[in-house]
ROKOLBA-953383 format. One record per atom (N, C-alpha, C): z, y, x; residue number from 0; atom name; residue in one letter. Coordinates in pm, 1 decimal. Example, Ala and Ser with C-alpha at 12.3 -4.5 7.8 and 13.67 -1.06 7.14 Angstrom:
2
[[780.0; -569.0; 1319.0]; 0; N; a];
[[780.0; -450.0; 1230.0]; 0; CA; a];
[[780.0; -330.0; 1320.0]; 0; C; a];
[[708.0; -225.0; 1285.0]; 1; N; s];
[[714.0; -106.0; 1367.0]; 1; CA; s];
[[787.0; 3.0; 1290.0]; 1; C; s];
% end
This chain:
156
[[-15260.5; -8245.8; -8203.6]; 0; N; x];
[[-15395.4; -8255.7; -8256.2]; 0; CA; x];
[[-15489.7; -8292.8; -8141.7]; 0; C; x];
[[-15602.5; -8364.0; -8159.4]; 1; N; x];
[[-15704.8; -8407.6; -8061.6]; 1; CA; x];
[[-15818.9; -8362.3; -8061.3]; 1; C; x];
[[-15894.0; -8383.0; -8003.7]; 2; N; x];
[[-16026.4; -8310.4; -8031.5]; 2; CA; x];
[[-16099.0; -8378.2; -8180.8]; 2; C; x];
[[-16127.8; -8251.6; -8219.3]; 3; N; x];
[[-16210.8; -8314.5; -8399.4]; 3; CA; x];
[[-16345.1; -8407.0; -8374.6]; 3; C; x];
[[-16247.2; -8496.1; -8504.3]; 4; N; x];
[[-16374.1; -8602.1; -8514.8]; 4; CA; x];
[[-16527.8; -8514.0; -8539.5]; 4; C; x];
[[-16494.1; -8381.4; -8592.4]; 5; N; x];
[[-16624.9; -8349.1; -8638.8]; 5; CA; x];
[[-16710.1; -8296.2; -8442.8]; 5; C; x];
[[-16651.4; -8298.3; -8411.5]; 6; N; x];
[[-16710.4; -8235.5; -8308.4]; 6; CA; x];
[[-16765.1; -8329.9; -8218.2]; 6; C; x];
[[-16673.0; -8463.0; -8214.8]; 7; N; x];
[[-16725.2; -8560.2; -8149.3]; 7; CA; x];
[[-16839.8; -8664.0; -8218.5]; 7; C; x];
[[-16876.1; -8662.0; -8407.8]; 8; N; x];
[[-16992.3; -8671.5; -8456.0]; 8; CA; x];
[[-17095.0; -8597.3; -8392.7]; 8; C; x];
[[-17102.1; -8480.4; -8396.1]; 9; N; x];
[[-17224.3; -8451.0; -8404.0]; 9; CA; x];
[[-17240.6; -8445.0; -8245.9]; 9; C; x];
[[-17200.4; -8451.7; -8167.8]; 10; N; x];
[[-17212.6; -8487.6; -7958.2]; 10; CA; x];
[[-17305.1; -8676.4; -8011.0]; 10; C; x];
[[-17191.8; -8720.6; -8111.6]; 11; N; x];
[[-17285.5; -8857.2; -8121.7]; 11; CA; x];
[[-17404.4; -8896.0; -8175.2]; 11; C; x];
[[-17398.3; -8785.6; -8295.2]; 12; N; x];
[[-17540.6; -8809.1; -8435.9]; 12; CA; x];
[[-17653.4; -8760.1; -8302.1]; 12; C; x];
[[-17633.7; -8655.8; -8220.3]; 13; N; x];
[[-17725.1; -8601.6; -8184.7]; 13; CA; x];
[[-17786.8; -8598.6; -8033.5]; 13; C; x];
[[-17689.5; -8725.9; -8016.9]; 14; N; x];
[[-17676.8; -8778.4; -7867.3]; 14; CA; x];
[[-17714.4; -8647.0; -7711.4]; 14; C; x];
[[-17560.6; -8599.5; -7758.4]; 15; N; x];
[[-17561.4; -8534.6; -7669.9]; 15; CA; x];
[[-17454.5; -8549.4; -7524.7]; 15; C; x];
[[-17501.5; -8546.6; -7463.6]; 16; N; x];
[[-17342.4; -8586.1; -7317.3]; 16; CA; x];
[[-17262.8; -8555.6; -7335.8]; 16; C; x];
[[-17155.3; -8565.0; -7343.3]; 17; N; x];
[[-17017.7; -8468.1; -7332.8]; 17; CA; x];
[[-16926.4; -8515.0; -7249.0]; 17; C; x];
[[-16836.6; -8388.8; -7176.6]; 18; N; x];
[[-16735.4; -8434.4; -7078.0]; 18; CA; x];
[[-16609.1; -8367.1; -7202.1]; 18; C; x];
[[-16508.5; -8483.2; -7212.8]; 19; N; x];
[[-16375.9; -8422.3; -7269.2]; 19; CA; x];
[[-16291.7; -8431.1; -7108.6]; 19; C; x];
[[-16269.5; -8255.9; -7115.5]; 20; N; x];
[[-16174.6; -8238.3; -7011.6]; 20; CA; x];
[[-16002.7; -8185.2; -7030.2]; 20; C; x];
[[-15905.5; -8234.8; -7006.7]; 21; N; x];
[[-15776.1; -8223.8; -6986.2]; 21; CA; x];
[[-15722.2; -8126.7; -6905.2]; 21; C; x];
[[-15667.5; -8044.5; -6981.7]; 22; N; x];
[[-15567.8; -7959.8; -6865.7]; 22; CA; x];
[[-15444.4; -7897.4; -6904.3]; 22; C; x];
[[-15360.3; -7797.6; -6843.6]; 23; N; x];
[[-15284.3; -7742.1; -6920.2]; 23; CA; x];
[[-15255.8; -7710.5; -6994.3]; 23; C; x];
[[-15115.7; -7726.1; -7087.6]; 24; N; x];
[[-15175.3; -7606.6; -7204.6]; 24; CA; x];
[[-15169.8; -7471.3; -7187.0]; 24; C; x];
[[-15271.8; -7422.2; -7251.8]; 25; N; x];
[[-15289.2; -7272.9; -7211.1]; 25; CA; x];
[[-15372.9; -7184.7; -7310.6]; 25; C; x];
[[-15318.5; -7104.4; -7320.8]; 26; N; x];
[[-15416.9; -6985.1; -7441.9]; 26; CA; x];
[[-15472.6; -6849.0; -7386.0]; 26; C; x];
[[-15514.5; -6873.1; -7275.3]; 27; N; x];
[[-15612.7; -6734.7; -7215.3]; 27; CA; x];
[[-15740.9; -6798.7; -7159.7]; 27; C; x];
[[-15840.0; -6755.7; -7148.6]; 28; N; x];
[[-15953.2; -6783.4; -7138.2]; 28; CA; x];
[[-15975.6; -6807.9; -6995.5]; 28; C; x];
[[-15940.4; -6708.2; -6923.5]; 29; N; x];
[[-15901.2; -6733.6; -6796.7]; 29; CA; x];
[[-15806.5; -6851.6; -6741.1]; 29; C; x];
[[-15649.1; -6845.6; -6802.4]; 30; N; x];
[[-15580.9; -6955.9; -6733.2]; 30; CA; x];
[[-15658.1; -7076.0; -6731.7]; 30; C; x];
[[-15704.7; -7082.5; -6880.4]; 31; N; x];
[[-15765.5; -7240.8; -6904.7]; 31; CA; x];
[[-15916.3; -7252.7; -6798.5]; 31; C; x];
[[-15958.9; -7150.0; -6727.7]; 32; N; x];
[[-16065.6; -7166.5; -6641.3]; 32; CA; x];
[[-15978.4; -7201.3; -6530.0]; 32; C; x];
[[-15942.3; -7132.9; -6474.9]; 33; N; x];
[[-15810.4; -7171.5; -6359.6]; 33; CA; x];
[[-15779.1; -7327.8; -6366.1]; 33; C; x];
[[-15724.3; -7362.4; -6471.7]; 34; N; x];
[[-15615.2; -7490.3; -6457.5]; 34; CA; x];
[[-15697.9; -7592.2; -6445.9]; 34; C; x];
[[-15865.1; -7580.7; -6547.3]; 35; N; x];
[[-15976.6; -7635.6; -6508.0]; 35; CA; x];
[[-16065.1; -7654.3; -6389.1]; 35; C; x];
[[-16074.0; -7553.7; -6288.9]; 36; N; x];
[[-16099.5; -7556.1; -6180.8]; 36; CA; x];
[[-16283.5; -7523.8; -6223.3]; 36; C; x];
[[-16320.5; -7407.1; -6346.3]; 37; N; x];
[[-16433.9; -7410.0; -6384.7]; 37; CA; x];
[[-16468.0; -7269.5; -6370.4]; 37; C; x];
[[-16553.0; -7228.8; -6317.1]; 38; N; x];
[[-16578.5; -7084.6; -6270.9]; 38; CA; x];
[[-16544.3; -7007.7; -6458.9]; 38; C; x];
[[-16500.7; -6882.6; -6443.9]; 39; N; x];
[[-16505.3; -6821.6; -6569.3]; 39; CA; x];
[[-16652.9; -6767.5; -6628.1]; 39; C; x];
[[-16753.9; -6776.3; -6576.7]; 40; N; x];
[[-16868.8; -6755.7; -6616.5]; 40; CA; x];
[[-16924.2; -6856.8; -6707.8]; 40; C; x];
[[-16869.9; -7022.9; -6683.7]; 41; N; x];
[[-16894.9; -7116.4; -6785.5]; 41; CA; x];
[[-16771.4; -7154.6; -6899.4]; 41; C; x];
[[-16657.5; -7062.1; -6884.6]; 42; N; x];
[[-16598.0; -7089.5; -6986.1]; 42; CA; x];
[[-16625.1; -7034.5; -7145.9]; 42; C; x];
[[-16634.9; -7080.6; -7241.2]; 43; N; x];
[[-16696.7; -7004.0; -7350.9]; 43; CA; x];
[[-16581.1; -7008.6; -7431.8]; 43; C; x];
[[-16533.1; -6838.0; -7459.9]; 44; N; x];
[[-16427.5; -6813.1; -7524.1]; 44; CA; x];
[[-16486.0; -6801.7; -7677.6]; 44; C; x];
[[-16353.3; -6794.7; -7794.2]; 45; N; x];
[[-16426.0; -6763.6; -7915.6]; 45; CA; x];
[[-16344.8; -6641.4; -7960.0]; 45; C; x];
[[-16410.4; -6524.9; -8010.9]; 46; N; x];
[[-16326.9; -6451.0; -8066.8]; 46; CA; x];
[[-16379.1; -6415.0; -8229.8]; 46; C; x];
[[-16303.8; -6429.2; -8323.2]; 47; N; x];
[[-16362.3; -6378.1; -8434.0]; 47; CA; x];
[[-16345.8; -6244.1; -8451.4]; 47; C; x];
[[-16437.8; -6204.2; -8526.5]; 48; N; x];
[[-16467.1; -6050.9; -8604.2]; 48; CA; x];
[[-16530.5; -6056.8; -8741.2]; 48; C; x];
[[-16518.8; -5941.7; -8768.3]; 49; N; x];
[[-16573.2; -5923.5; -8900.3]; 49; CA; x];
[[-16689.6; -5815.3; -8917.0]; 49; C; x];
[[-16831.2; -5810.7; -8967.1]; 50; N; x];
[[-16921.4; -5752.6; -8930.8]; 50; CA; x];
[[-16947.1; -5690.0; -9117.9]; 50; C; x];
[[-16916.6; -5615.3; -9162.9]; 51; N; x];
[[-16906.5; -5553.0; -9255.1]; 51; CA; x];
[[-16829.0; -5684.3; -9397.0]; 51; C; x];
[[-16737.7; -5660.7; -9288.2]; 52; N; x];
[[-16628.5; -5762.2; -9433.5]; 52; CA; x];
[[-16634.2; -5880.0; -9412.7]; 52; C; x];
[[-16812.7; -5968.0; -9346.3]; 53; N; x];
[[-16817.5; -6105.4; -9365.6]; 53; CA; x];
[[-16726.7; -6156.4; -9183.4]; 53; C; x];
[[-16690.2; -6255.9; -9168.9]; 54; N; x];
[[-16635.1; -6318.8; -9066.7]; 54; CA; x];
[[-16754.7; -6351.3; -8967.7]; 54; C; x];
[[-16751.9; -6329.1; -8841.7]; 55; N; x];
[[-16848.4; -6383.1; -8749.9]; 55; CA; x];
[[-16791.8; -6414.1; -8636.5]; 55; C; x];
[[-16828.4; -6494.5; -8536.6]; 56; N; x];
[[-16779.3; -6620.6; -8476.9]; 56; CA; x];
[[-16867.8; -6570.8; -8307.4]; 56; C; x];
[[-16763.6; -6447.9; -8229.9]; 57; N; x];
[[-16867.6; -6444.6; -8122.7]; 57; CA; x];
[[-16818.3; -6520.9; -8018.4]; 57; C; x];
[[-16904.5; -6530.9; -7919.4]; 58; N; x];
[[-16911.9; -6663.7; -7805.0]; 58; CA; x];
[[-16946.7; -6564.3; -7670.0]; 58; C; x];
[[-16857.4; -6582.9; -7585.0]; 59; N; x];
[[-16890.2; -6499.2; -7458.8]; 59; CA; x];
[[-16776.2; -6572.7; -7325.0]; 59; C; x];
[[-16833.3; -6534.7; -7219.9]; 60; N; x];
[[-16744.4; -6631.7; -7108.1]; 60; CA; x];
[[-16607.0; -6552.4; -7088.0]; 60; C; x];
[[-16524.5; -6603.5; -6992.1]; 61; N; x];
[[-16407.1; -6545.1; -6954.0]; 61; CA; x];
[[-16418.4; -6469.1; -6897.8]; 61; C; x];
[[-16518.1; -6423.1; -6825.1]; 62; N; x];
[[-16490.6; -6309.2; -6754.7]; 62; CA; x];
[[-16585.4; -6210.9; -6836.7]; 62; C; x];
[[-16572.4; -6192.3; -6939.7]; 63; N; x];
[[-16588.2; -6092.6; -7027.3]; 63; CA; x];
[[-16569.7; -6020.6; -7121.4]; 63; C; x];
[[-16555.8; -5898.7; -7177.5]; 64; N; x];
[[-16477.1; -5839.1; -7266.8]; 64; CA; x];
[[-16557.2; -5821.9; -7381.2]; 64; C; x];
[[-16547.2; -5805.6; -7548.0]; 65; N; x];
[[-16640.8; -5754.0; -7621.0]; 65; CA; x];
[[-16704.1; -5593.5; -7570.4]; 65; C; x];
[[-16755.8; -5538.8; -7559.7]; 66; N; x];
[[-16790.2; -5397.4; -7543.3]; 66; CA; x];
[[-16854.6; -5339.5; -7722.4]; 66; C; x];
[[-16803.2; -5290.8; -7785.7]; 67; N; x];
[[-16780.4; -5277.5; -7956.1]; 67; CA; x];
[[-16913.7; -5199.4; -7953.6]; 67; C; x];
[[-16948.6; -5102.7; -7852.6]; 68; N; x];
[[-17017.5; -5058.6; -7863.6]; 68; CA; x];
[[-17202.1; -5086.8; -7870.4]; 68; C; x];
[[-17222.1; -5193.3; -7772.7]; 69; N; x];
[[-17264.7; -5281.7; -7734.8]; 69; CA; x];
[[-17309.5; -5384.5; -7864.6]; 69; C; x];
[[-17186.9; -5416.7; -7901.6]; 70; N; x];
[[-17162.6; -5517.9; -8044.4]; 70; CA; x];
[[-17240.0; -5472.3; -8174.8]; 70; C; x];
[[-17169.3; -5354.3; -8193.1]; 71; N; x];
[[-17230.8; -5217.2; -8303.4]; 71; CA; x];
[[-17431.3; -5241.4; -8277.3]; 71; C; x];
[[-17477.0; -5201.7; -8180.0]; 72; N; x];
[[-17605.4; -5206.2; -8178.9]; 72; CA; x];
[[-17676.1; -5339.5; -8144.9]; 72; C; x];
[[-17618.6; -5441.9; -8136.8]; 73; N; x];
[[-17654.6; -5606.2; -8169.8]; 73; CA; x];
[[-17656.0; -5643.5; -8288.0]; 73; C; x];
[[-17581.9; -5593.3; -8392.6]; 74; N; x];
[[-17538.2; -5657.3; -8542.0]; 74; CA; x];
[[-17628.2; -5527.9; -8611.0]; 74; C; x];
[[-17701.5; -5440.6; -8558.6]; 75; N; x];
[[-17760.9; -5294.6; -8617.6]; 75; CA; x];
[[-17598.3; -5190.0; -8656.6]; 75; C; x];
[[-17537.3; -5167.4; -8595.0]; 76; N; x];
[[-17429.3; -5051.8; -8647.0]; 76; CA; x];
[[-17353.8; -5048.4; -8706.1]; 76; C; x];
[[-17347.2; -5189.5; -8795.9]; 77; N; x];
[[-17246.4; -5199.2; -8930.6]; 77; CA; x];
[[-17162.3; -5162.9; -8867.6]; 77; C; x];
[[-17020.3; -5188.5; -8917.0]; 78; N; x];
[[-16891.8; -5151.9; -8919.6]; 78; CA; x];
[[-16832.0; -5319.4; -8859.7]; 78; C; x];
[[-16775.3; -5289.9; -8731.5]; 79; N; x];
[[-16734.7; -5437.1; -8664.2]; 79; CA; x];
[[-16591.1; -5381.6; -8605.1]; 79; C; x];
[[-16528.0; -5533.6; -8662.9]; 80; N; x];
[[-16401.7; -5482.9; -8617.3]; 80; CA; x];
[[-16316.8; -5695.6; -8591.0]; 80; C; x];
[[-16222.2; -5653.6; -8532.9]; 81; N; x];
[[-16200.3; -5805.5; -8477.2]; 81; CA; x];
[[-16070.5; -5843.8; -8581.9]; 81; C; x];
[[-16150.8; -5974.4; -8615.2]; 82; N; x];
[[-16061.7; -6070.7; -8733.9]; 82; CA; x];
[[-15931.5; -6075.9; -8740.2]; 82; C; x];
[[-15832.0; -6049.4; -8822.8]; 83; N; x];
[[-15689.8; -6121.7; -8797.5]; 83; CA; x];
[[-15687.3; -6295.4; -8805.5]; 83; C; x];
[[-15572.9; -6350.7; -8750.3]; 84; N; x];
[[-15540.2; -6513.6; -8761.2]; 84; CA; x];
[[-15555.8; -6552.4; -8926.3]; 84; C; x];
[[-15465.9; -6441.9; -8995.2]; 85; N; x];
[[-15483.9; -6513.3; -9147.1]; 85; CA; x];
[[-15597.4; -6501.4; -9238.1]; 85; C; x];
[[-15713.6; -6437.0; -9131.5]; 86; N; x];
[[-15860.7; -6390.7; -9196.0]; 86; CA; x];
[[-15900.7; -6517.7; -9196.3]; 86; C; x];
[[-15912.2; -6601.7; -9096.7]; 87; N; x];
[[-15965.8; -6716.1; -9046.4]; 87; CA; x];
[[-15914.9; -6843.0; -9051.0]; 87; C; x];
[[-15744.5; -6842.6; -9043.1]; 88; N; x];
[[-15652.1; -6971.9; -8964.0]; 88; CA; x];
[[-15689.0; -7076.8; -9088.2]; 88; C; x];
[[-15764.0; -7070.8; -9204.0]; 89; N; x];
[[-15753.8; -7187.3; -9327.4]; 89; CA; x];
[[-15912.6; -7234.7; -9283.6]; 89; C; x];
[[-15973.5; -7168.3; -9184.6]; 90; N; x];
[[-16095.3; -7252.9; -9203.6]; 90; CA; x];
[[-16123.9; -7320.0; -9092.7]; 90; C; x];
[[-16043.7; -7348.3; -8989.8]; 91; N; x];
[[-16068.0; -7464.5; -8892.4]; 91; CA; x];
[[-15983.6; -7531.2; -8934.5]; 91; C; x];
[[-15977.1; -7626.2; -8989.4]; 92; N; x];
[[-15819.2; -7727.8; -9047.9]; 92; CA; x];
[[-15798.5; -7810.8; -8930.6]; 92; C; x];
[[-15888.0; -7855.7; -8846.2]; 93; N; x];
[[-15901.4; -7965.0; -8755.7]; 93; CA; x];
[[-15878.2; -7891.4; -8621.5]; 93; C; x];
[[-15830.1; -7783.7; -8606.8]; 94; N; x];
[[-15832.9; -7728.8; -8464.4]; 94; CA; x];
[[-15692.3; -7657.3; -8480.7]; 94; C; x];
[[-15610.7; -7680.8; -8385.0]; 95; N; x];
[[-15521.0; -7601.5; -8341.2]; 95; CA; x];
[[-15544.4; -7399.6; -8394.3]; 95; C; x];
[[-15479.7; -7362.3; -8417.8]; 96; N; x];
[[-15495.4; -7194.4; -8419.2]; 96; CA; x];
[[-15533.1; -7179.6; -8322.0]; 96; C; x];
[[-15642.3; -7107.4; -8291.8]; 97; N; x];
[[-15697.0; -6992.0; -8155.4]; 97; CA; x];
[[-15771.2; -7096.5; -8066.4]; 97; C; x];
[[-15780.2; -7244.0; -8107.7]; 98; N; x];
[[-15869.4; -7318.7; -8008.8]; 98; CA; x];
[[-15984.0; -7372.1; -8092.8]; 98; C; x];
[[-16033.5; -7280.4; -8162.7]; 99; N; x];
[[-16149.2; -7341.0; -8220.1]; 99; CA; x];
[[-16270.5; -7368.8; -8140.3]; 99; C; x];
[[-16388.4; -7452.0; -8160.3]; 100; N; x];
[[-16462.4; -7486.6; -8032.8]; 100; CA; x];
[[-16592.4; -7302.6; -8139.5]; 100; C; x];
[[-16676.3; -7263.6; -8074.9]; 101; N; x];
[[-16806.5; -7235.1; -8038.9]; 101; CA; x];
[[-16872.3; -7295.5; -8163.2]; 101; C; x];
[[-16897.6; -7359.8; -8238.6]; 102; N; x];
[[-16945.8; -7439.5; -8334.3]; 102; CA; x];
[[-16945.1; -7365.5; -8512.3]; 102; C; x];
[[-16947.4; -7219.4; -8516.6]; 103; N; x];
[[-16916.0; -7153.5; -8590.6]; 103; CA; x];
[[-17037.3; -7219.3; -8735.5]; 103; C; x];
[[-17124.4; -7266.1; -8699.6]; 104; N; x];
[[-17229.6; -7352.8; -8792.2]; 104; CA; x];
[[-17133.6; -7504.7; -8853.5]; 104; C; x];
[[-17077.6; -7553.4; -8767.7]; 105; N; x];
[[-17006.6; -7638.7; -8858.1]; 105; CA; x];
[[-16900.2; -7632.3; -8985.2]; 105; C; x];
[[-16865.0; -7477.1; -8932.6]; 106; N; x];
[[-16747.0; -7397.1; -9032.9]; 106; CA; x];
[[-16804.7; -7321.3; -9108.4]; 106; C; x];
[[-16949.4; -7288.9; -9090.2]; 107; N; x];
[[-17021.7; -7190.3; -9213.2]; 107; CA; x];
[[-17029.8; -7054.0; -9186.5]; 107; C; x];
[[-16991.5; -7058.1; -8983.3]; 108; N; x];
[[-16991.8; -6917.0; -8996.7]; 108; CA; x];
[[-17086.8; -6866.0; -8880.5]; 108; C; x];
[[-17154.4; -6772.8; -8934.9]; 109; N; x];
[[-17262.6; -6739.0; -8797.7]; 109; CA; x];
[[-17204.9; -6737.0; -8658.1]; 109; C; x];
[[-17287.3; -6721.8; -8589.0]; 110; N; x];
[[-17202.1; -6764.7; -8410.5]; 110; CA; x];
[[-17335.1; -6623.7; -8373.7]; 110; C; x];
[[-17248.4; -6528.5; -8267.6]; 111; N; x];
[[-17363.2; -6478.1; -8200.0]; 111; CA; x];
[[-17291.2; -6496.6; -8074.8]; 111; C; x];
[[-17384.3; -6543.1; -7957.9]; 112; N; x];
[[-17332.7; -6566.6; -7834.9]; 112; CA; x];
[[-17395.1; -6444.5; -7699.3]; 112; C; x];
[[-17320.8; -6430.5; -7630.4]; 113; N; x];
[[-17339.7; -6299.2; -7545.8]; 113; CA; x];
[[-17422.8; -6332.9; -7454.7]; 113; C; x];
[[-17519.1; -6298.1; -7404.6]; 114; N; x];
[[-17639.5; -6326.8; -7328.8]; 114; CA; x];
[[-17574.1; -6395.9; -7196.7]; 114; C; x];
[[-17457.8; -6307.8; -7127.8]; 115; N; x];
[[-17445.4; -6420.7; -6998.6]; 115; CA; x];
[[-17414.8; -6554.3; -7019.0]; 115; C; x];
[[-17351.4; -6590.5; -7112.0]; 116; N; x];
[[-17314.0; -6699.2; -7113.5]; 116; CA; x];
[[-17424.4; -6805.7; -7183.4]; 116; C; x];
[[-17522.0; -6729.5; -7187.3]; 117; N; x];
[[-17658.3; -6807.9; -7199.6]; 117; CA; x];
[[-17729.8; -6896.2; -7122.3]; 117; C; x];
[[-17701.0; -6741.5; -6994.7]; 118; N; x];
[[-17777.6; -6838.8; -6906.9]; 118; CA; x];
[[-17733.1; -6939.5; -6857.5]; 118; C; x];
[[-17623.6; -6985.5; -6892.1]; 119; N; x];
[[-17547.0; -7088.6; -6728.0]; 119; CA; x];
[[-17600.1; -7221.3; -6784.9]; 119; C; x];
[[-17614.2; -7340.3; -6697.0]; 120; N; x];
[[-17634.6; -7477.1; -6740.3]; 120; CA; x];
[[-17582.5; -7530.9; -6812.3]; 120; C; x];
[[-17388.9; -7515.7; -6814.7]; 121; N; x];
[[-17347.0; -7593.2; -6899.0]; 121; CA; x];
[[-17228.9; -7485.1; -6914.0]; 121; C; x];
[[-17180.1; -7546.2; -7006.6]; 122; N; x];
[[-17081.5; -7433.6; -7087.4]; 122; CA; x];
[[-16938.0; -7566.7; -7084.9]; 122; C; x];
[[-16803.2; -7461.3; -7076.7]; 123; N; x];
[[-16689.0; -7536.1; -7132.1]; 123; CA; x];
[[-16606.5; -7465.4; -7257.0]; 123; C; x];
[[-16562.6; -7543.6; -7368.0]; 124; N; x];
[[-16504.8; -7505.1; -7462.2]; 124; CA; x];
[[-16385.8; -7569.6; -7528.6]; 124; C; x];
[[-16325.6; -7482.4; -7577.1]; 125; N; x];
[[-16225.0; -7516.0; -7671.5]; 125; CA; x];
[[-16243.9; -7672.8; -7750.0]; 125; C; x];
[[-16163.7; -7795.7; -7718.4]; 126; N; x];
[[-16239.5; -7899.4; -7860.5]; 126; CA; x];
[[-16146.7; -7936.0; -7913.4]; 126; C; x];
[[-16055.6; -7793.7; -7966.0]; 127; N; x];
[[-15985.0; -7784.2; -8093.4]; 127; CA; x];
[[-15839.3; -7794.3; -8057.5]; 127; C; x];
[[-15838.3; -7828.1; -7964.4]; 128; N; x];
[[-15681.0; -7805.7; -7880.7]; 128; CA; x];
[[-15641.7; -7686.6; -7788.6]; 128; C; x];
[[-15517.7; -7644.8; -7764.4]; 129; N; x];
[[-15487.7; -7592.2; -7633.0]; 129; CA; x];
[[-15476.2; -7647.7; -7517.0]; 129; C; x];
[[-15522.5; -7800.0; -7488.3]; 130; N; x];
[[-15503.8; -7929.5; -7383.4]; 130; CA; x];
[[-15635.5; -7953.3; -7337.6]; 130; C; x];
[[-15723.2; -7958.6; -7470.5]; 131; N; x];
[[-15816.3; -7989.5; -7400.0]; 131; CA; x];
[[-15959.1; -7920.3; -7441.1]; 131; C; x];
[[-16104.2; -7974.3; -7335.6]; 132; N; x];
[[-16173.6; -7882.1; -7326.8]; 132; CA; x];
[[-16331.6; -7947.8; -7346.6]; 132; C; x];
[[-16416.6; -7930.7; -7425.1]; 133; N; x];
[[-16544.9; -8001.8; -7381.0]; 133; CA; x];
[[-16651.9; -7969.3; -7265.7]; 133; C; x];
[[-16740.0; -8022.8; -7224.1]; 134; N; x];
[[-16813.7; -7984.2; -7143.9]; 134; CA; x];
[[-16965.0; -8018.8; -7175.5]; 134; C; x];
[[-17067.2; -7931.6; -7209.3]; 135; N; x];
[[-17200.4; -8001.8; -7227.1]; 135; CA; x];
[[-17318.4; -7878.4; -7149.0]; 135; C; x];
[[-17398.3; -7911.1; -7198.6]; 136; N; x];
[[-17522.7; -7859.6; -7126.6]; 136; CA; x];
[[-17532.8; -7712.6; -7243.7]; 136; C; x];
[[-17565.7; -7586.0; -7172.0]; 137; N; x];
[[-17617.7; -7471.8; -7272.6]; 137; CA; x];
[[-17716.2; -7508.9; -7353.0]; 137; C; x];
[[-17810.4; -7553.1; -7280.5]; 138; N; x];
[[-17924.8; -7625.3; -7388.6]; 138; CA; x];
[[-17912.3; -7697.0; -7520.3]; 138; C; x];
[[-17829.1; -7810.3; -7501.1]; 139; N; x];
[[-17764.2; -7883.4; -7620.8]; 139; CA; x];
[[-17679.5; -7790.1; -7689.3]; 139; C; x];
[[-17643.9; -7726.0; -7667.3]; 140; N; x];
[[-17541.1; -7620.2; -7705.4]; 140; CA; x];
[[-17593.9; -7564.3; -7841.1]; 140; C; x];
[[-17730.8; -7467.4; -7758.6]; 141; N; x];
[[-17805.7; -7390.0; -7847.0]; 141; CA; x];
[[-17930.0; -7456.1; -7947.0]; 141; C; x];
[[-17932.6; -7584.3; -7915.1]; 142; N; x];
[[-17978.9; -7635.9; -7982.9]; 142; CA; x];
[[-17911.7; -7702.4; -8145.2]; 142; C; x];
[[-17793.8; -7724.7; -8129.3]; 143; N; x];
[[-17718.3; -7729.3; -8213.9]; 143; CA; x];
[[-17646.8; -7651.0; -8293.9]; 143; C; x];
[[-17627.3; -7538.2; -8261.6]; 144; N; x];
[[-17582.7; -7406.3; -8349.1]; 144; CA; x];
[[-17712.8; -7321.3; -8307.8]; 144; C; x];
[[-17816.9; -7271.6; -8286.7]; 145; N; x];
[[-17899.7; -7186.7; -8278.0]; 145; CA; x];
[[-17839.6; -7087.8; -8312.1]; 145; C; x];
[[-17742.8; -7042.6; -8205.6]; 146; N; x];
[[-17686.8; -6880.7; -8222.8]; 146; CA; x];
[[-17815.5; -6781.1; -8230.5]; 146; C; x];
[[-17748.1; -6666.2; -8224.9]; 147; N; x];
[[-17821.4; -6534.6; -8211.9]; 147; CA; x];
[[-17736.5; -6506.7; -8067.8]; 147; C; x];
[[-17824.3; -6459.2; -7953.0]; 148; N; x];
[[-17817.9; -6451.4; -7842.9]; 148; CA; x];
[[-17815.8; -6275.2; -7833.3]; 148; C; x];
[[-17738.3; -6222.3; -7770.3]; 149; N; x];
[[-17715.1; -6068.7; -7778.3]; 149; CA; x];
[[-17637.0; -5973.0; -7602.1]; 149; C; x];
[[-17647.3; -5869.8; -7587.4]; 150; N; x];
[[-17630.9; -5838.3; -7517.6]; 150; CA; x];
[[-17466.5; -5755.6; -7591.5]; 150; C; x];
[[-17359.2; -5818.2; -7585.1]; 151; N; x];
[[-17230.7; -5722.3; -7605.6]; 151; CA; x];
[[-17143.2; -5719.4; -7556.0]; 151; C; x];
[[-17122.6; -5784.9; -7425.4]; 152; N; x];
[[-16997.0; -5792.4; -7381.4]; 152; CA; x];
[[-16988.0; -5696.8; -7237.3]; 152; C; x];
[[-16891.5; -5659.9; -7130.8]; 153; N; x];
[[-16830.6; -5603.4; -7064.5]; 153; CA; x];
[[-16781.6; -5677.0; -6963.1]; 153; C; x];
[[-16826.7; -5709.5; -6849.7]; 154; N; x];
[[-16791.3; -5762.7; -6707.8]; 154; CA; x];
[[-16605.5; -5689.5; -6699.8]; 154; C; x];
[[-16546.8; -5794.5; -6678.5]; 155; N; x];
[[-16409.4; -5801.4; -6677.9]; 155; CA; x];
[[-16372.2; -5764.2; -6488.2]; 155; C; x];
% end
């Protein structure tokens, strides 16, 4: 699989830069920062959860952990707990399992992204493979999914 046409539309509808970057294959958030040669502070991992039943789509760098607790008082307390594969695996059709990009608005599903990985200039992500990786500006980023920006994660 290659990186989704849908992902490379809207980098085009909305003329945004993008670097498609190549590397190992790899399924840790970390290796794929490693093999990239990209500090883990700009890698943007995706993990799904479920925030009282509905699916949500959080965004945080590699060198960070969810902290639930943290999570719990970002979403107000509901009941949060982290997605299984067969909660989710039918709604990226265009992405490899477990390499979905950050783009939880193109799939219909809210995105909340963890404050560090806010701040950095540019972010790298999943673009739908385990090979390969995009690269754009945070700005364009958040301009295009207008996450909800939150404090939940845990320095690794």
């Amino acid at each position: 699989m290659a990186v989704s046409e849908r992902l490379r539309r809207i980098f085009e509808d909305e003329r945004v830069p993008y670097e498609i970057m190549v590397h190992t294959e790899s399924y840790t958030a970390q290796e794929k920062a490693a093999s990239m040669h990209v500090p883990g502070a700009q890698l943007a991992k995706v993990v799904m959860a479920k925030v009282d039943g509905e699916l949500v789509m959080l965004v945080l760098s590699a060198e960070y952990n969810i902290d639930f607790g943290k999570l719990g008082t970002a979403v107000g307390r509901k009941e949060v707990v982290l997605a299984k594969e067969e909660d989710f695996a039918d709604l990226f059709p265009d992405c490899d399992l477990g390499a979905m990009p950050p783009f939880g608005n193109l799939y219909g599903i809210p995105v909340l992204v963890e404050e560090h990985l806010a701040e950095q200039d540019s972010i790298v992500f999943n673009a739908c493979t385990h090979y390969e990786a995009a690269k754009i500006s945070y700005r364009d980023y958040e301009r295009l999914v207008r996450p909800k920006v939150a404090e939940f994660g845990r320095h690794v």
